[in-house]
C-alpha positions as CSV (number, residue, x, y, z in Angstrom):
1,X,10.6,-9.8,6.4
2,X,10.0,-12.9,8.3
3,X,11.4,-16.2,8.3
4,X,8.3,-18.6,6.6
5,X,7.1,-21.0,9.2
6,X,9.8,-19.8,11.9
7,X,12.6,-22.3,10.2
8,X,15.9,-20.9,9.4
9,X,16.5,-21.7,5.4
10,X,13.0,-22.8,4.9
11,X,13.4,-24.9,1.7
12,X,10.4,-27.2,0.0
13,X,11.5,-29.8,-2.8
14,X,9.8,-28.9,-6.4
15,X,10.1,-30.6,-9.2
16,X,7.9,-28.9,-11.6
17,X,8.8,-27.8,-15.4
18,X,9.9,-29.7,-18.1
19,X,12.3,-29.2,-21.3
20,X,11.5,-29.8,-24.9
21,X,12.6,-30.0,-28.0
22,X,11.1,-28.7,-31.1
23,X,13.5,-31.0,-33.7
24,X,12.6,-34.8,-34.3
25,X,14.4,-38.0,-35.0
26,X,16.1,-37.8,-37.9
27,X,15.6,-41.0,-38.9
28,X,11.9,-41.9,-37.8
29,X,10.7,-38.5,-37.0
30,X,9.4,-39.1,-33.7
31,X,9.2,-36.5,-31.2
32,X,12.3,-36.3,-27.9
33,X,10.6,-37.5,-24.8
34,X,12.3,-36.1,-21.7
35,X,15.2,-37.8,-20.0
36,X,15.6,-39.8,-16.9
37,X,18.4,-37.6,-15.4
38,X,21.1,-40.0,-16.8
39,X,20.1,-39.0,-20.8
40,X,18.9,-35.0,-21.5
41,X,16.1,-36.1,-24.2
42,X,15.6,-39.1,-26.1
43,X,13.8,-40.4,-29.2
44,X,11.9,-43.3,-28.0
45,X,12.5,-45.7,-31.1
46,X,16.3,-44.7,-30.9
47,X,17.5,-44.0,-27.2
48,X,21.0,-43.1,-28.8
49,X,19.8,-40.2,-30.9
50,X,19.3,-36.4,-28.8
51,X,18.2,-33.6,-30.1
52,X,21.0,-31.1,-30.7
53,X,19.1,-27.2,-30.8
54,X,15.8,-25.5,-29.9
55,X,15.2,-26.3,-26.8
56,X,11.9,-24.9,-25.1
57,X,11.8,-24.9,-21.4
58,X,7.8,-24.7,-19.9
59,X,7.4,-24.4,-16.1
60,X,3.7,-24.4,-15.6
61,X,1.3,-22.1,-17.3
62,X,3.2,-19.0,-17.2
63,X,6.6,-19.5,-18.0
64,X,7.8,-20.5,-21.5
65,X,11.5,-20.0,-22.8
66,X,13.7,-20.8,-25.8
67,X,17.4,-22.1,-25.3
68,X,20.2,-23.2,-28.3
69,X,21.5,-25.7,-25.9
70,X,20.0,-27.9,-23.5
71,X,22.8,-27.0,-20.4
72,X,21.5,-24.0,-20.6
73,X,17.8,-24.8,-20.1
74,X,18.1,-27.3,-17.6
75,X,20.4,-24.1,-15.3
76,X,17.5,-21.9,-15.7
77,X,14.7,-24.4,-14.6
78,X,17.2,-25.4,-11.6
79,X,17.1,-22.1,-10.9
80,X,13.1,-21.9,-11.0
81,X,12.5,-24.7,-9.3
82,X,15.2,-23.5,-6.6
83,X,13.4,-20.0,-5.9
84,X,10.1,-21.2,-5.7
85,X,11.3,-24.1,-3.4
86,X,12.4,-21.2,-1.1
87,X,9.5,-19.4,-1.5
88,X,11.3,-16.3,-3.2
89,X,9.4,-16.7,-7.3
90,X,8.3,-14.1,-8.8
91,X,6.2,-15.3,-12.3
92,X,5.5,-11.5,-12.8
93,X,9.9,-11.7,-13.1
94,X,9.7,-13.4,-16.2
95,X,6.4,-12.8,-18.3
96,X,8.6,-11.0,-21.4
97,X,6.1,-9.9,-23.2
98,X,3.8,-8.8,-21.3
99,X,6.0,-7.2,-19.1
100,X,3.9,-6.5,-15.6
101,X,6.7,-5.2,-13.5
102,X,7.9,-3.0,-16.3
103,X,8.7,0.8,-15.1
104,X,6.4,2.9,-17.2
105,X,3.5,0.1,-16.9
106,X,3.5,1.0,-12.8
107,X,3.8,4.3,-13.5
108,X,0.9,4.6,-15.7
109,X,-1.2,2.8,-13.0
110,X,-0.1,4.3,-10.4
111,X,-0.9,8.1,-12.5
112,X,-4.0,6.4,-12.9
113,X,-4.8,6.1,-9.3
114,X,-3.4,10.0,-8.2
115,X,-5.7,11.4,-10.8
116,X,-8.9,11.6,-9.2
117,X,-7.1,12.8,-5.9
118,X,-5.3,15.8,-7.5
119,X,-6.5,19.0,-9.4
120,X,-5.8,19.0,-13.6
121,X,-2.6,21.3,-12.9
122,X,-1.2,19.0,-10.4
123,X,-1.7,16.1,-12.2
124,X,-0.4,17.2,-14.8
125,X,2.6,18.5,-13.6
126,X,3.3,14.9,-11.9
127,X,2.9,13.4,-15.2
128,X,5.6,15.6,-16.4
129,X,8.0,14.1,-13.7
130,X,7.5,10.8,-14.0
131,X,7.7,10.3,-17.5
132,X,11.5,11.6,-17.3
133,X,12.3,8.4,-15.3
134,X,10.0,6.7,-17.8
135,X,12.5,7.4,-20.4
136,X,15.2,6.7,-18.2
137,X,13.6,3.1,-17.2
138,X,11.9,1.9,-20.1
139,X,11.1,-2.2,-20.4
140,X,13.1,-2.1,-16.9
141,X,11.7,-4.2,-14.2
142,X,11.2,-2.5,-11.3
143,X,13.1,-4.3,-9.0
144,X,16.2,-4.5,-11.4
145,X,16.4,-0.6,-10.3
146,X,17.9,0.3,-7.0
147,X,20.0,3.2,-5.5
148,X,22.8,3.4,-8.3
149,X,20.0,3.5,-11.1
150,X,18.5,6.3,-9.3
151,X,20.9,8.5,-8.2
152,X,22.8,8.1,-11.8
153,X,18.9,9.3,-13.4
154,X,19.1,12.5,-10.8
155,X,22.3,13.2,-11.5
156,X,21.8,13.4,-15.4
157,X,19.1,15.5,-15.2
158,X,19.6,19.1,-16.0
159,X,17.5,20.6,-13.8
160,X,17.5,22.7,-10.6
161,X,18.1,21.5,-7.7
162,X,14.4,22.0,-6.4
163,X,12.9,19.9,-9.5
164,X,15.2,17.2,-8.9
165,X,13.9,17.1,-5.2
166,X,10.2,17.2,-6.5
167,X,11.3,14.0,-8.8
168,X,12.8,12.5,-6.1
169,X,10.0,12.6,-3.9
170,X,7.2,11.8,-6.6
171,X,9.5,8.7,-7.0
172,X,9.6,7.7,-3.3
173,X,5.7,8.4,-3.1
174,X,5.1,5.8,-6.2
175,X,8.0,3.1,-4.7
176,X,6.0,2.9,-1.4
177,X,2.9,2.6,-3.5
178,X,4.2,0.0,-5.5
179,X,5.5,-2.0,-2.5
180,X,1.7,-2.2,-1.4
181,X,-0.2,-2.6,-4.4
182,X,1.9,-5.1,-6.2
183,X,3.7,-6.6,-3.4
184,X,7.2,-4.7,-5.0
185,X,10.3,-4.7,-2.0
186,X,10.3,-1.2,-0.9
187,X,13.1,1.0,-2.1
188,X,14.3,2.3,1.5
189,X,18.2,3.5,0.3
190,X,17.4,6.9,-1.7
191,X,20.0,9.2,-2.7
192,X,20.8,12.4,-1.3
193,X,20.5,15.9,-3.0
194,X,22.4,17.9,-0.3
195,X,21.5,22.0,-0.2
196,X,18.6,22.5,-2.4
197,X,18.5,26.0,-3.6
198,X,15.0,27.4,-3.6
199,X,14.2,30.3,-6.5
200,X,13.3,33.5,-5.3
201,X,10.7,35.4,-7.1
202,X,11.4,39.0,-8.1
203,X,9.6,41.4,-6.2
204,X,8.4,45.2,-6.1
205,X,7.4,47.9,-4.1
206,X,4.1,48.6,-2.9
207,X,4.3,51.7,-4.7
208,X,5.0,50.2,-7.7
209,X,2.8,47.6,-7.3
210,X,0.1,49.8,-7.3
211,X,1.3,51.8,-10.6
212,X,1.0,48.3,-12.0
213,X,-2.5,47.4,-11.2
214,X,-3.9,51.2,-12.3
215,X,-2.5,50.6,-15.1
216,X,-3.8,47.6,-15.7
217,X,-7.3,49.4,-14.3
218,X,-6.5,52.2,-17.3
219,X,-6.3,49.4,-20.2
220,X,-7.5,45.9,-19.5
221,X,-11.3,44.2,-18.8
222,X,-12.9,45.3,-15.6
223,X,-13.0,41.9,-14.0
224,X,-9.1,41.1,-14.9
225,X,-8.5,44.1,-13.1
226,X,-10.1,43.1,-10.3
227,X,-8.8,39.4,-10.2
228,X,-5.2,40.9,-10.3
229,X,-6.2,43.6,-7.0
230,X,-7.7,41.1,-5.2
231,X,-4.5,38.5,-5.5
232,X,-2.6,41.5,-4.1
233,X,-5.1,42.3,-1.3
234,X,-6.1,38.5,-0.1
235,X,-2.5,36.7,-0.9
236,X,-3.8,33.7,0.6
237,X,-5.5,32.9,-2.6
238,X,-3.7,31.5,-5.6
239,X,-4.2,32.7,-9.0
240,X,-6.2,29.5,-10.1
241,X,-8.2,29.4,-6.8
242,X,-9.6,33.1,-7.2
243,X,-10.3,32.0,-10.9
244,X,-12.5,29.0,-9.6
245,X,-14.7,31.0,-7.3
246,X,-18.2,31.0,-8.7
247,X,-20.8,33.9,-8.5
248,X,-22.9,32.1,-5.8
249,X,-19.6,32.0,-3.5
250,X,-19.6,35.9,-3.7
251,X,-21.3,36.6,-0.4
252,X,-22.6,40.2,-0.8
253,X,-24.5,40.2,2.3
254,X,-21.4,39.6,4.7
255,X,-18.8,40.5,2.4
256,X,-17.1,37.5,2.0
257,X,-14.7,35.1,-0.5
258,X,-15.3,31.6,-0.3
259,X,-12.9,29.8,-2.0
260,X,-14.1,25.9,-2.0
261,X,-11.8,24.6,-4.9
262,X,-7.7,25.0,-3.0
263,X,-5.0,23.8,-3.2
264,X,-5.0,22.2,0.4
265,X,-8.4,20.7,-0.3
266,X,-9.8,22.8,2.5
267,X,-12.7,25.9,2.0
268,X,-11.3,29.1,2.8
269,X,-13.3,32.1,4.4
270,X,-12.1,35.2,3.3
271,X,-13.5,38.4,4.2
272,X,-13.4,41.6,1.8
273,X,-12.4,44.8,3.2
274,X,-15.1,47.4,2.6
275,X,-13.6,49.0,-0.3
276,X,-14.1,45.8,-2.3
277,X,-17.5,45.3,-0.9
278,X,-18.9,48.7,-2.3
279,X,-17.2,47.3,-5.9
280,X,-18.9,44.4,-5.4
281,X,-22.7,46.1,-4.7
282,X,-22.3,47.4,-7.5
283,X,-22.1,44.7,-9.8
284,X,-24.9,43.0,-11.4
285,X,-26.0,39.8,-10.0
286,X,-25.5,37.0,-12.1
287,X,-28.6,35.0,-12.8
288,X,-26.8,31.9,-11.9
289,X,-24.9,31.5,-8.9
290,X,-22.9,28.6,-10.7
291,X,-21.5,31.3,-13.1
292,X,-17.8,31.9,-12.5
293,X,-17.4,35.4,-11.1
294,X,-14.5,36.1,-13.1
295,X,-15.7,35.5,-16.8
296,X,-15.7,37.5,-20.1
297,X,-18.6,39.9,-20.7
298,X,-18.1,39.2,-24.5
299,X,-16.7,36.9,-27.3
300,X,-13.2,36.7,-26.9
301,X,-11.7,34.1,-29.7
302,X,-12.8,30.8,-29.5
303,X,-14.0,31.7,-25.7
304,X,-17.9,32.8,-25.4
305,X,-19.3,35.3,-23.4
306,X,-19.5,34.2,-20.0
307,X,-16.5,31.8,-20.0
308,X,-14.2,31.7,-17.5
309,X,-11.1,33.9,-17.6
310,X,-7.8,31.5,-17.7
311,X,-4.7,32.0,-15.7
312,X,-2.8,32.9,-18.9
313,X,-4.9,35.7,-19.9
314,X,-4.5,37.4,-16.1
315,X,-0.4,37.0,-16.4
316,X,-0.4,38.6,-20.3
317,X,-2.6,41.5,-18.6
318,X,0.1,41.8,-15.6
319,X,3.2,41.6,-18.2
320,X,1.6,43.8,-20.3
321,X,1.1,46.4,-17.8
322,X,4.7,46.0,-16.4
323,X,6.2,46.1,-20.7
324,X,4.3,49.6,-20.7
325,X,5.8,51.1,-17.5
326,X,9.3,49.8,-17.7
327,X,8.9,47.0,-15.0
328,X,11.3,44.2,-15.8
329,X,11.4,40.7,-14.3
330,X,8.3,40.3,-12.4
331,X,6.0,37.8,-12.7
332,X,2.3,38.0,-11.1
333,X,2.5,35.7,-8.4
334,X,5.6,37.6,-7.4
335,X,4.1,40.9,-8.5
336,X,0.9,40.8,-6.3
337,X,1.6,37.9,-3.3
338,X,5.3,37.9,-2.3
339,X,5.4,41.7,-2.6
340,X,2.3,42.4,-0.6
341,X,3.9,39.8,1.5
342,X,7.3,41.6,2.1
343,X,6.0,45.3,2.1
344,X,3.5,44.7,4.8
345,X,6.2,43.0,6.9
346,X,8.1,46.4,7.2
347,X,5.1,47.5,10.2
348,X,3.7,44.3,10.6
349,X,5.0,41.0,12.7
350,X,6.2,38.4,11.1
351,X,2.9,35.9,12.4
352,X,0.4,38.4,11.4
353,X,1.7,38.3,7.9
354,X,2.0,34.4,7.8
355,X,-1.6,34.4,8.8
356,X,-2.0,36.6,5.8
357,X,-0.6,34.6,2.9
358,X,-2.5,31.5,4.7
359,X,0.9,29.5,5.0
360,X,0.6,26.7,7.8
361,X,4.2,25.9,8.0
362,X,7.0,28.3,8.4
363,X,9.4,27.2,6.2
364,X,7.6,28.3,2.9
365,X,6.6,31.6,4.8
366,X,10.5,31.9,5.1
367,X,11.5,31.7,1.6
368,X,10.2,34.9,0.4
369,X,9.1,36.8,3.5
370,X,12.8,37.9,4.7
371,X,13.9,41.4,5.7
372,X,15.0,43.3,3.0
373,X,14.9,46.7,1.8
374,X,13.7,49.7,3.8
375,X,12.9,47.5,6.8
376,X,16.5,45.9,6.6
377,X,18.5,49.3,5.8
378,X,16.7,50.2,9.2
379,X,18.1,47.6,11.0
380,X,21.6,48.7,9.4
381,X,21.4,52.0,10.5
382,X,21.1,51.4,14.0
383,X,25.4,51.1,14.1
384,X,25.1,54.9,12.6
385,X,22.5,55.9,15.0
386,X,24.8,54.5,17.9
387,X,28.0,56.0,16.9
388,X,26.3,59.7,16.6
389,X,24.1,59.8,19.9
390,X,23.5,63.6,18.8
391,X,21.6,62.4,15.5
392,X,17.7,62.0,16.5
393,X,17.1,58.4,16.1
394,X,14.5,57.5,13.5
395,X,12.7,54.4,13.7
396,X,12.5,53.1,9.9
397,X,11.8,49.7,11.4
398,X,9.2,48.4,13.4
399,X,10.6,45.2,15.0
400,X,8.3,42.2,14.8
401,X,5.8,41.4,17.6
């Protein structure tokens, strides 16, 4: 921050503000007039008489305060007069009721202003996090929290360490929003959360996998059947992005997905392999394309025919299928993309599979995607294989390209 006007302790003289007094004379009930810097207030029909309580300090339109002694009062407006003579008031510091800098007031706003930039579930979930340090900071000012504040509010929480990072970074998104918005000093000092342990999602083989989805063929709706295939065929689509597609996106000509509403705010082009397109001929063609593809065909509950299946209803028909054939532990994004992910590594390369679940960075891809099971017990064997040359070697592991 620069020095105003290039001068070293720039400093302007203000004398602004005044102190009152809410008492009157005692004996002719006129109101104290201010002093002259030698008396503190004075009745003007007797100079020797002061006013001895509730003293009311106003500096300008915005700033009124109560005192019990005048010592008090006249500290605080020398205080006032001494920040905005170096340039360094803040009137937003000091409106108490109204509270402008208040913590959950700038988070509200800045909510506000995320909400038409993110989808429901994200929004949502950043609500979730910021109204933890809500609690923590309520009626705080904003600027009266710095790096001890936060890093005691992480350290209470008693979360994992990956939704403590997600917290932490929603917080330094909204600090350097603040800083530019309401003209808050940026909060450049954050704490750090050292290893952060990412959750691993239970997986199962593709065998198994498939069990799961005939049996979910064998006792479930058609179409949640084929949401549930598909998010283990094209694993670059989410769950809630393969809900959104609509009828009209269902190119039956070329045989392709188009998923418009993602995650990453960018289309994706997905093309169906031709078993799916021969399903998908044989389908009746909605009358209009804005229907979504992936509906009910009749009144279920409170949901008409035609409505839009939910994510819920496509993880009940995945745990359902698992509770009937003994499969514990698996959810449906683990279930269908992460084990499609890791059984196709074991004869595909490593890039060919990122390309498959649509990750652009490699450091997601890595979470999940390691080597593990048959591929990795091939890689093990090899010491076996080396110690008895007479054994033929058998290549259970295709190394990546």
């Amino acid at each position: 921050m620069g020095i105003p006007n290039g001068k070293y302790l720039h400093f302007e003289a203000v004398m602004k503000g005044s102190i009152h007094s809410d008492q009157v004379c005692p004996i002719c009930g006129s109101r104290f007039r201010p002093g002259d810097g030698k008396r503190p207030l004075f009745c003007p029909n007797h100079p020797q008489v002061s006013p001895t309580r509730s003293f009311v300090l106003r500096y300008g339109k915005k700033i009124t305060k109560r005192f019990d002694n005048y010592e008090a009062a006249l500290q605080f407006l020398t205080g006032l007069r001494y920040q905005e003579g170096s340039g360094n008031l803040d009137f937003r510091d000091y409106q108490v009721k109204s509270k402008p800098l208040a913590f959950e007031k700038l988070a509200e706003q800045w909510l506000a202003a995320k909400k038409p930039q993110l989808k429901p579930g994200g929004w949502q979930s950043l609500k979730a996090i910021m109204s933890h340090a809500a609690s923590a900071w309520t009626g705080m000012n904003i600027k009266a929290i710095q790096y001890y504040q936060v890093e005691t509010f992480l350290n209470a929480l008693p979360f994992a360490s990956k939704t403590k990072l997600n917290i932490l970074n929603a917080l330094k998104q909204f600090w350097k929003w603040a800083a530019k918005c309401h003209k808050i000093p940026p909060l450049t000092d954050w704490p750090e959360l050292g290893k952060v342990e990412m959750a691993y999602r239970k997986t199962v083989s593709l065998d198994v996998q498939e069990a799961i989805i005939n049996d979910i063929k064998a006792h479930e709706p058609f179409r949640v059947w084929l949401a549930i295939r598909w998010l283990a065929t094209y694993i670059m689509i989410r769950p809630s992005e393969m809900l959104s597609i609509p009828e009209g996106d269902i190119d039956r000509v070329r045989g392709l997905l188009i998923v418009r509403d993602t995650k990453e705010r960018n289309t994706k082009v997905v093309p169906l392999t031709p078993t799916d397109q021969e399903i998908i001929r044989e389908l009746p063609l909605a009358f209009n394309p804005a229907m979504p593809f992936f509906r009910h065909e009749g009144r279920r509950g409170h949901t008409k025919a035609g409505g839009r299946f939910s994510r819920q209803m496509l993880w009940a028909a995945w745990k359902r299928a698992c509770a009937r054939l003994g499969v514990e532990g698996v959810d449906l994004y683990g279930g269908t993309k992460h084990s499609t992910a890791v059984g196709v590594r074991q004869i595909l390369g490593y890039e060919e599979v990122r390309k498959m679940t649509g990750h652009t960075t490699n450091k997601a891809f890595d979470r999940y995607i390691q080597l593990q099971g048959e591929a990795l017990r091939g890689l093990y064997s090899r010491r076996d294989d080396l110690l008895n040359p007479d054994k033929p070697l058998i290549n259970l592991f295709k190394a990546p390209r």
